[in-house]
N, C-alpha and C positions, 0 to 999 in steps of 0.2 A: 450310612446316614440315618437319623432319630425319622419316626417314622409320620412326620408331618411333612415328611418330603413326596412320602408317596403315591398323592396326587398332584398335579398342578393347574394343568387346564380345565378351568370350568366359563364356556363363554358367557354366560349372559352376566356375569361377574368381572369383563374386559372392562379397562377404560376407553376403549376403541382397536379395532384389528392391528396389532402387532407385524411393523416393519424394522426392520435392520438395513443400514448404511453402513457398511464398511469401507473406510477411507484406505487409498494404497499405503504399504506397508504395517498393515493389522490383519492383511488378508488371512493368513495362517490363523491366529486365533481367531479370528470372526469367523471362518468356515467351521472351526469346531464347534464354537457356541450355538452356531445356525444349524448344526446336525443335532445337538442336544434339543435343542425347543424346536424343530420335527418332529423329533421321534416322540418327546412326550404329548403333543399335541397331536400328534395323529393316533399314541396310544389311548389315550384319554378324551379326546371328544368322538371317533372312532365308536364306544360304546354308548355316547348319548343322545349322538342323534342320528335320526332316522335316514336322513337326507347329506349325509358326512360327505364331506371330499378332500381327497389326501393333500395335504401338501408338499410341495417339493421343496419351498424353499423359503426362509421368511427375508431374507435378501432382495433390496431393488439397486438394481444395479446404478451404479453412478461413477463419474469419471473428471478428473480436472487435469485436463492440457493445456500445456503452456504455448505459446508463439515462439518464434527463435529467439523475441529479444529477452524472452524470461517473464513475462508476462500472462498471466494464467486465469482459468474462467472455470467455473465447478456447473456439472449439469447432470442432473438427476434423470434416469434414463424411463422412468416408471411415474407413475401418480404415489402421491402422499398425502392427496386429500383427506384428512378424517383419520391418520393412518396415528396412534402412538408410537413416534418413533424415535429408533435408537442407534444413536450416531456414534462407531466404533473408531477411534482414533490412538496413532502409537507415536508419540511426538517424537518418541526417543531412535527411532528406527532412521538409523545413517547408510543406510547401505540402496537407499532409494536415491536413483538420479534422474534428473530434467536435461534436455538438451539448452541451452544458453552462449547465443554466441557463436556455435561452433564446439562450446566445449560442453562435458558433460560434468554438470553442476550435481554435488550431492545435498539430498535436502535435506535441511536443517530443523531443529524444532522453529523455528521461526516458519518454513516452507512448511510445514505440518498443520499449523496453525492457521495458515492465511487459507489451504485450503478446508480445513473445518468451516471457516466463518462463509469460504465459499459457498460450500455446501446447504450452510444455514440457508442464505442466499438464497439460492438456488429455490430451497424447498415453499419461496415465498410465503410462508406464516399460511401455507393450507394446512401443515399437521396440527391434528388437536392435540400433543402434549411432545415437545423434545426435549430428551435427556442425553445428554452427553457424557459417553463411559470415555471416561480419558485414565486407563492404566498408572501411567507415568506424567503427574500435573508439570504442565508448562510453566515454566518460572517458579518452578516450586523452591529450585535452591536460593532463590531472588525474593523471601516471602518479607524481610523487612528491613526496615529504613536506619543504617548505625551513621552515614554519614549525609551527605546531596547525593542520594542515590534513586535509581527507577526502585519502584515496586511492581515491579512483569507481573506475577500472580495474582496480586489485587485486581492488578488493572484486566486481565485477560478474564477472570471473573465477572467482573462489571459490564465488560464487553457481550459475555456469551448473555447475561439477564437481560440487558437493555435489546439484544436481537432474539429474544422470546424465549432462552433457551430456560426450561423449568428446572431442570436438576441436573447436578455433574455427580459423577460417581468416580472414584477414584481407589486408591491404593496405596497404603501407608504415606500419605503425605507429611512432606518435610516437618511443614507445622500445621497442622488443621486450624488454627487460631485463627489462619488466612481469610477462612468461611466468613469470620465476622463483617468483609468486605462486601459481602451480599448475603443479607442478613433475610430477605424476602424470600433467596431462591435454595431451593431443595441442594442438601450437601451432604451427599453419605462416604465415608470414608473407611474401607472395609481394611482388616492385615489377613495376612494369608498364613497364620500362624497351625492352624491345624494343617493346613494342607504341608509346610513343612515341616513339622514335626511327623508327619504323616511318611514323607519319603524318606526321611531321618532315621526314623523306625524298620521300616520296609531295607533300609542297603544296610544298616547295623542293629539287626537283631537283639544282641545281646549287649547293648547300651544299656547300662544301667541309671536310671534316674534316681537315684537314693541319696539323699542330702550330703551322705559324705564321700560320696566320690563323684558328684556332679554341681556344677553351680553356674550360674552364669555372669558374663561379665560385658557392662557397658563399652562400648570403644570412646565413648565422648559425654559429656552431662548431655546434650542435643539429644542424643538417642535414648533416654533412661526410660520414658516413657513406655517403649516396644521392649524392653529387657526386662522392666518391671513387671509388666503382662505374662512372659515367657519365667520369670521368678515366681510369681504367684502360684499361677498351674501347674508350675513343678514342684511347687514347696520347696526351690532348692535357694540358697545362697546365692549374692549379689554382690557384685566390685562392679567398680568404675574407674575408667582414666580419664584424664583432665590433660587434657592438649592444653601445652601454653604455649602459646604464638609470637611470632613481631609483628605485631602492628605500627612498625616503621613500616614494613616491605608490605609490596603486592606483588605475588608470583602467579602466573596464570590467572589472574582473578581475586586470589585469596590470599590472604596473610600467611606463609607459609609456618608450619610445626617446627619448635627447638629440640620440645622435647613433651615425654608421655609421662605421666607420671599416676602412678595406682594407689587407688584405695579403696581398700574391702581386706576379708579377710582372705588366709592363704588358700592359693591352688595349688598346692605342693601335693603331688598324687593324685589331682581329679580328671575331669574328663570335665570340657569349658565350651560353652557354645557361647558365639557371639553375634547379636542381630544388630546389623545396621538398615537405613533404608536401600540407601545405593554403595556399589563399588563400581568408581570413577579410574584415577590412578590406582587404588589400591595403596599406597606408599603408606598411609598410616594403618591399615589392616595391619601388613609385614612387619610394623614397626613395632604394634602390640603384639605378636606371634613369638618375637623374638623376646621380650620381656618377658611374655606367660613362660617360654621354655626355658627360659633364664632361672625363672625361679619353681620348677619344679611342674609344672601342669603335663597333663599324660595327651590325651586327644584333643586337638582343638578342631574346633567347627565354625566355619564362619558362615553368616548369615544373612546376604543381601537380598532384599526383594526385587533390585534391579540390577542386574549384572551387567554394566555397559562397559568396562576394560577398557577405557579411552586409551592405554599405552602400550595395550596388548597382555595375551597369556604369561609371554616368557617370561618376567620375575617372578609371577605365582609358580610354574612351573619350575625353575630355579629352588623356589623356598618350601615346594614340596616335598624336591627331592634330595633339601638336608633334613625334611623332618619335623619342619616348623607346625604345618598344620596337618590334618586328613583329612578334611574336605570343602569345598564350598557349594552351600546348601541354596539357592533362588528359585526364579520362577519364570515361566514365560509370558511376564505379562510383558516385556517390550522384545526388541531384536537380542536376539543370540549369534554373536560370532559362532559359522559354523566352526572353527578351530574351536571353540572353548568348548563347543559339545563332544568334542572328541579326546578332552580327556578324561581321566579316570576320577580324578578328583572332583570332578564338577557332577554335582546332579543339579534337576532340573524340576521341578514341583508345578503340576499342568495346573493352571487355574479358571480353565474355559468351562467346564462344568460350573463350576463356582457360580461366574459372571452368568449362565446361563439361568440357574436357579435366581438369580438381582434380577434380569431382565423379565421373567417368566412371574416371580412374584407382584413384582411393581406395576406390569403389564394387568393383573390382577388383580389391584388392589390386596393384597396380602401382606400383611406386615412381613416386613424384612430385619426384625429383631431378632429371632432366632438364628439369622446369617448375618448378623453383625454381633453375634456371642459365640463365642467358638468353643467357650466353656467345659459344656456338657458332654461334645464331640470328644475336645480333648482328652479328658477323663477318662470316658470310653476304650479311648485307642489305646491310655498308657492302661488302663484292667488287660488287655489285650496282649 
């Protein structure tokens, strides 16, 4: 890290004492981001003052159980008086269940949601500033209006402002444009582009980034935005595929793909990454894997910053082992099937540090421009 990182805490510079909510199913990253801002804040105020006292933990504990009939209460186990605090939330994490009924109900980004608002709730407008780190935006793939449809994102936006909430922070969102729905309220939207190029580097070595055996390639015009970024930094070359749809049909939700069609120049001989936000089914990932090797591409790398495998491993697995791709590069900012950590293709890009230097900065007042430019970092690591 460039070396404006190497201090953080400086109190009398707080917008007020620094607390953490971690909502169930973010537990795993919010434990690590709550050991990172420990250890720097017991490193660093440690030598300033005279009267120091360690802390354990910036966590207050809190809890939302439901009744049998599925009905649920959010209750903050600690004071939040006066407290700048930061509500850790993983909408996408399906493997949390509620009893209901009798049966056991798995929660949904919907169940995710209502217990955030709980929690707001809960915290009755005593904290002096909430910001809400939401990894994976709720209704993100819902950001806008082609027919008589909901706007989820707008409206879940609107929601957290109107119950005080000051900032949301997020993660490669579907469309940032969304922000414009609450135009008052703080909206920073970070990618995790150094961090994966970062593990990218780290399991393949001798990856060459040299314009002519590397380039990268859009899976959709929707994504050009985060491949352009990752084109830049590398100075490498740029293709795109253009999904053409029926928009007669809706399958699972969406008009499903006929067909893929590319344009850019050739990958005949390169080595091809490609970044999306999320891999859902994956079926159009496979479907471009198969096109790039058709026509000639050497290593492909695919690129999700949310790995959720709604269909499961086995077709990736399948399509690795004729050779389509060699690897898929993400992160842990929501749930990981433990199957998918277990195989060899998948790496996994930690980004709890990351979120802990947003928290630690903001907590600060410290501009958080230089972690919203990954730039110079980048740079850095390909000299390296």
């Amino acid at each position: 890290m460039p070396t404006f990182f190497t201090e953080i805490f400086d109190e009398p510079n707080a917008v007020a004492p620094l607390g953490l909510i971690v909502l169930e199913g973010a537990d795993v990253l919010g434990n690590k981001i709550d050991k990172y801002l420990v250890n720097w804040y017991n490193r660093d105020l440690s030598k300033k003052k005279a009267d120091f006292q360690k802390k354990e933990t910036f966590i207050i504990k809190s809890s939302c159980p439901r009744f049998t009939t599925g009905d649920g209460k959010g209750i903050i186990e600690g004071s939040v008086r006066g407290r700048d605090l930061y509500i850790i939330t993983d909408i996408g994490n399906y493997n949390k269940c509620y009893n209901m009924l009798g049966f056991s109900n798995h929660m949904s980004p919907d169940d995710h949601y209502a217990d955030l608002k709980r929690i707001i709730s809960a915290a009755g407008g005593k904290a002096e500033r909430i910001t809400v780190i939401m990894p994976i935006m709720y209704g993100g793939r819902q950001h806008r209006r082609n027919a008589r449809e909901s706007l989820d994102c707008a409206q879940m936006l609107q929601e957290l402002y109107a119950m005080g909430v000051s900032e949301l922070v997020t993660f490669d969102a579907h469309d940032p444009r969304v922000q414009n729905a609450v135009p008052l309220m703080g909206f920073d939207n970070f990618y995790p582009t150094y961090q994966i190029l970062k593990v990218l580097c780290a399991n393949y070595p001798d990856l060459d980034f040299n314009k002519n055996s590397f380039m990268v390639v859009s899976p959709d015009e929707g994504a050009m935005h985060r491949n352009i970024f990752f084109a830049s930094v590398l100075e490498a070359d740029l293709g795109m595929f253009y999904k053409r749809r029926d928009y007669t049909t809706v399958v699972n939700g969406r008009n499903p793909i006929v067909a893929h069609e590319y344009i850019g120049s050739s990958v005949k001989g390169k080595n091809v990454i490609v970044a999306d936000d999320i891999i859902a089914t994956g079926e159009s990932m496979l479907k471009l894997c198969k096109h790039l090797k058709a026509d000639g591409a050497e290593k492909i790398f695919l690129n999700a910053t949310f790995s959720i495998f709604t269909e499961g491993v086995e077709k990736f697995q399948e399509a690795y082992d004729q050779g389509l791709f060699t690897a898929v590069v993400s992160t842990n900012l929501t749930y990981t099937d433990p199957e998918l950590k277990t195989k060899s293709w998948f790496i996994s890009a930690d980004l709890s540090k990351y979120i802990a230097y947003i928290i630690a900065y903001c907590n600060q007042n410290k501009s958080v421009a230089d972690l919203l430019s990954s730039n110079e970092r980048i740079h850095q690591l390909l000299k390296r």
